[in-house]
N, C-alpha and C positions, 0 to 999 in steps of 0.2 A: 740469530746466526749460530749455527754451527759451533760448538769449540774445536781448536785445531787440530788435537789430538782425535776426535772422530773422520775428520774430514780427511784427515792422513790414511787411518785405519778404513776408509770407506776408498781412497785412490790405491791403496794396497790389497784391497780383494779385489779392485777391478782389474788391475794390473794383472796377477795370477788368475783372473778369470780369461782375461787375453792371452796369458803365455795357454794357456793349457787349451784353448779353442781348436777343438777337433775341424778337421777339413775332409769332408768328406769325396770319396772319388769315387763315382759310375761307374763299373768298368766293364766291358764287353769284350769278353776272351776268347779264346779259338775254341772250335769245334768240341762239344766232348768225343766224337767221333774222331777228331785226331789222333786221339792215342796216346802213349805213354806219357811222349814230352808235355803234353795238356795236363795230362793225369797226375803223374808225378814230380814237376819239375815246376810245370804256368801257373797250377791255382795255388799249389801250398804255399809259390812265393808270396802271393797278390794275399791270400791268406793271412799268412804270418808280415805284412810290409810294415804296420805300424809297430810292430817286436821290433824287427831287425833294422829297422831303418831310424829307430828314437824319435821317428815325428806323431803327432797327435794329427794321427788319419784316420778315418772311420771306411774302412773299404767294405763298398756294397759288388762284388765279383759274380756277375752271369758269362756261362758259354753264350755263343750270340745264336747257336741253335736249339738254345733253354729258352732265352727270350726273343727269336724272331726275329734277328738281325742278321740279314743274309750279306754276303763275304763282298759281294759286287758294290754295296752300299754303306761301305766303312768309309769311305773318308766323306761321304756328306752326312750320315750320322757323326762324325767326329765335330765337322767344322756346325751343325745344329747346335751342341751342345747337349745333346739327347742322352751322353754316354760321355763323361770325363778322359778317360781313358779307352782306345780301341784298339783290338788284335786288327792289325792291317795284312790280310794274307795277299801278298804282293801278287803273283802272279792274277789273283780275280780283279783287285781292287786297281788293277793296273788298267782294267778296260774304261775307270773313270781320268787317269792318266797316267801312260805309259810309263813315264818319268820312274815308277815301282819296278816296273820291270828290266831297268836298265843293269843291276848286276846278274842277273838271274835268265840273260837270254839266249836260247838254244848253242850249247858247243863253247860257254864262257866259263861257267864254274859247275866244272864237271865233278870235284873232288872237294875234298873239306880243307885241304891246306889253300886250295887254290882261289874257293870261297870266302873264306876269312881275309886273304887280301884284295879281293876286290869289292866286299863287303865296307872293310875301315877306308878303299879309296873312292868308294860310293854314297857315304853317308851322311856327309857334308854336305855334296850337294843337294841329297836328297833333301837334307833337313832344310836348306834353305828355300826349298820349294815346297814345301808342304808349310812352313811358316807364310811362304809369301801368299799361295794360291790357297790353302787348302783350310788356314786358321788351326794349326796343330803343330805340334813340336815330336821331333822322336826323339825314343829313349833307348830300345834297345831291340834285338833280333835273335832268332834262331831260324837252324835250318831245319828241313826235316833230311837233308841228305841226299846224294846224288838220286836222280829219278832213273828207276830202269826200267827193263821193258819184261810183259809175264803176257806167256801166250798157254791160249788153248792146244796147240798141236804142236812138232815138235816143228823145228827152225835150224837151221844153219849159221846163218847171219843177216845182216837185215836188208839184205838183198830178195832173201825170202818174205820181208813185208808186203811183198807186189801185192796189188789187189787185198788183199786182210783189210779189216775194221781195226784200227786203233783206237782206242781211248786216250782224249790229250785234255790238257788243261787249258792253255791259251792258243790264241792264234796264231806265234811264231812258232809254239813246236806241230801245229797242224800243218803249216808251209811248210815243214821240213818232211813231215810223213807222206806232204803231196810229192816234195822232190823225189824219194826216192819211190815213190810208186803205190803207197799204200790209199787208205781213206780213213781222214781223221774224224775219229767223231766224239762230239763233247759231250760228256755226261757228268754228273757231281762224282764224287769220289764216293758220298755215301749209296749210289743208285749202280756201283759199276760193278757189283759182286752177284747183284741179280742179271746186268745185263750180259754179263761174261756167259752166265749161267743161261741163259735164253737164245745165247747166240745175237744178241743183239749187236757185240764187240768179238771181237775173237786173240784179241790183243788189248794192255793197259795198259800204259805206266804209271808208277810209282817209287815209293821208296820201299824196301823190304821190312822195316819195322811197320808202316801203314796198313803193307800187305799181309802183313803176316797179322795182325791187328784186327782186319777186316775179314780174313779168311780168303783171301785171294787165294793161297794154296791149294783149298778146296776144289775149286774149278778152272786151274791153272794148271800144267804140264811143264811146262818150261821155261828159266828165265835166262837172262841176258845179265852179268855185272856192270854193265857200262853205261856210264851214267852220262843224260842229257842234260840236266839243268838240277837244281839243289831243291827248290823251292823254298821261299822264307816268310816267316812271318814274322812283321815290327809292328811293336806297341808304341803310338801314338799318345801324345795328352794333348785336349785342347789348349790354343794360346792362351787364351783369355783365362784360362784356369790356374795354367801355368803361371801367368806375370801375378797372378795374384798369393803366389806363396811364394815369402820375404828370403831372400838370397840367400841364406842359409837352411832354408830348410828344401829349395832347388839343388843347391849342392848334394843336401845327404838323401835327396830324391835320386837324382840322376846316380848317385855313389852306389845305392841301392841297387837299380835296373844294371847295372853296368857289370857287376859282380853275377845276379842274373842272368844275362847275356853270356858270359864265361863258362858258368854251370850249366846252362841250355846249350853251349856249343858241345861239349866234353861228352853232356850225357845223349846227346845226338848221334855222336860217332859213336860211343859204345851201343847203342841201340841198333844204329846200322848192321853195323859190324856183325851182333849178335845176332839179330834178326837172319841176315845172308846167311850163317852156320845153320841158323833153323831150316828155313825154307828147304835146305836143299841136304835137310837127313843129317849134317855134322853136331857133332856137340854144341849147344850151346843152355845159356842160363836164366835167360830171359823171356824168350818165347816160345810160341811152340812149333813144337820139329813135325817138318811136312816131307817130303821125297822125291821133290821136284828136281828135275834135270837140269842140270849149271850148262851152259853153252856159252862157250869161252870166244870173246870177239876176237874175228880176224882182224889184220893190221888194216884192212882196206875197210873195215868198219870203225876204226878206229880214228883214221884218216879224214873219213867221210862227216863225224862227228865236231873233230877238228877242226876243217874246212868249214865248216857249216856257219860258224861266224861270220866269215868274210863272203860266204858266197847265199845267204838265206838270213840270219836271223838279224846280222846288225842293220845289213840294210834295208828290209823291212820296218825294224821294231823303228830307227835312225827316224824313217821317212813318216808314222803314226804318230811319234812323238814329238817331231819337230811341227807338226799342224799345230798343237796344244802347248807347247812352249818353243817357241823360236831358239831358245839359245841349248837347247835339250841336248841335242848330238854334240856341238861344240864341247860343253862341259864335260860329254862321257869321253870324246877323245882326251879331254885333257887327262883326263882324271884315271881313265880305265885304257885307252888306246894303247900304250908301249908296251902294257901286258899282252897282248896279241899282236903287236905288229903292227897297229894304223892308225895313223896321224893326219 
């Protein structure tokens, strides 16, 4: 037998061998093709998380277009376990259930003040569906900014979309281009600067920092400030991974993302912001300055946008979503309805 004094000396390296067990996280990040916010703001966090966070994490961080994980199939790469952590880009990942798309649809979070509150009364529920249905938990989000509209020829207002190609992302802002007369057509975002350029689209939308990123201004003439929808993306951790880091190191995980999420909202709207001076020849300091023509929406586009909630996007997205979870639309009126009006 042992003497006690090794046997102590042998439960105390084990002990310190368990506090210091590194936990390693997967992580599957947005696009390098997204631009700044990916660039500057998504990987250095996921980079530096075991610094800033004081937990003994070993993070392994790919864009999901380094390794091959395409946007449509983030939450069943999440809930596999394939990937710890995943960039969930709402608008694509929503065609696995719409539930993603519920702060984010046509004529709801046109602007960043507006987006941040229907973001914090979106996320609860969200997260309780993604634990129930999907085996994930969320942690936190960015937007990339209202989405506007950049055409090849010049435009008046979006009464002139009649017949044009638009470029859209999902299918409620494609119903909205069918309303007012245009033809929506999907393309990725990394394939829309060639298709601009071929006449394949004659119309995109985006945000100005994307576009300005991508070079949209190149083969673009003129754009529109008025923004359809934000688009956003939330990072996901699997459940099973999650419950398996002891309460205190969930705390200074989430403490982490959440201070993240703050710094990705800020440097979003400054990006925006700058971006819009670029594209359109004004000073700015971030991007690069292009000489495109500002075309200032009429009220009756503005109206049109507005409207567009109650008369195309909720009851659409309402009716897709409630196939895949019955109590879907109920929980967005509770949660998001008084903001617009409908109960």
């Amino acid at each position: 037998m042992k003497p006690l004094h090794l046997l102590a000396a042998a439960a105390l390296a084990f002990g310190l061998t368990t506090a210091h067990a590194q936990t390693k996280l997967r992580v599957a990040g947005n696009f390098v093709a997204a631009g700044l916010l990916q660039q500057q703001k998504e990987q250095p966090f996921f980079d530096n998380l075991a610094k800033t966070s004081g937990l003994p994490l070993e993070i392994d961080y790919k864009p999901m277009d380094v390794v091959g994980v395409k946007d449509v199939d983030a939450l069943r790469v999440i809930k596999s376990g394939l990937f710890d952590v995943v960039a969930l880009r709402l608008a694509q990942a929503s065609r696995d259930d719409p539930t993603l798309l519920g702060p984010d649809i046509v004529g709801l979070s046109t602007d960043y003040d507006t987006a941040r509150k229907v973001w914090d009364a979106w996320k609860g529920p969200l997260d309780a569906r993604l634990q129930e249905r999907h085996g994930a938990k969320l942690l936190a989000t960015y937007p990339f900014g209202p989405q506007i509209l950049f055409c090849k020829n010049a435009f008046t207002s979006l009464a002139d979309m009649k017949g044009r190609k638009v470029r859209v992302s999902d299918q409620v802002l494609a119903k909205f281009m069918e309303k007012i007369g245009a033809i929506p057509v999907t393309i990725t975002f990394g394939e829309t600067q060639q298709a601009l350029e071929r006449g394949v689209t004659d119309c995109a939308i985006t945000g100005p920092s994307s576009a300005n990123s991508a070079g949209w201004p190149e083969v673009t003439t003129h754009v529109m400030p008025l923004g359809f929808q934000v688009h956003q993306v939330a990072f996901a951790i699997n459940l099973a991974k999650w419950k398996s880091l002891p309460a205190d190191q969930q705390t200074k995980l989430a403490a982490a993302f959440q201070k993240f999420e703050a710094d990705a909202w800020a440097y979003s709207r400054e990006l925006w912001e700058d971006a819009s001076r670029c594209n359109v020849g004004k000073d700015c300091r971030i991007g690069k300055k292009f000489k495109m023509k500002e075309v200032s929406p009429t009220a009756a586009d503005r109206q049109l946008v507005a409207d567009a909630v109650r008369t195309v996007s909720y009851p659409l997205w309402a009716e897709s979503c409630d196939k895949v979870y019955d109590k879907c639309s109920a929980a967005w009126k509770q949660a998001i309805g008084p903001m617009v009006g409908l109960k």
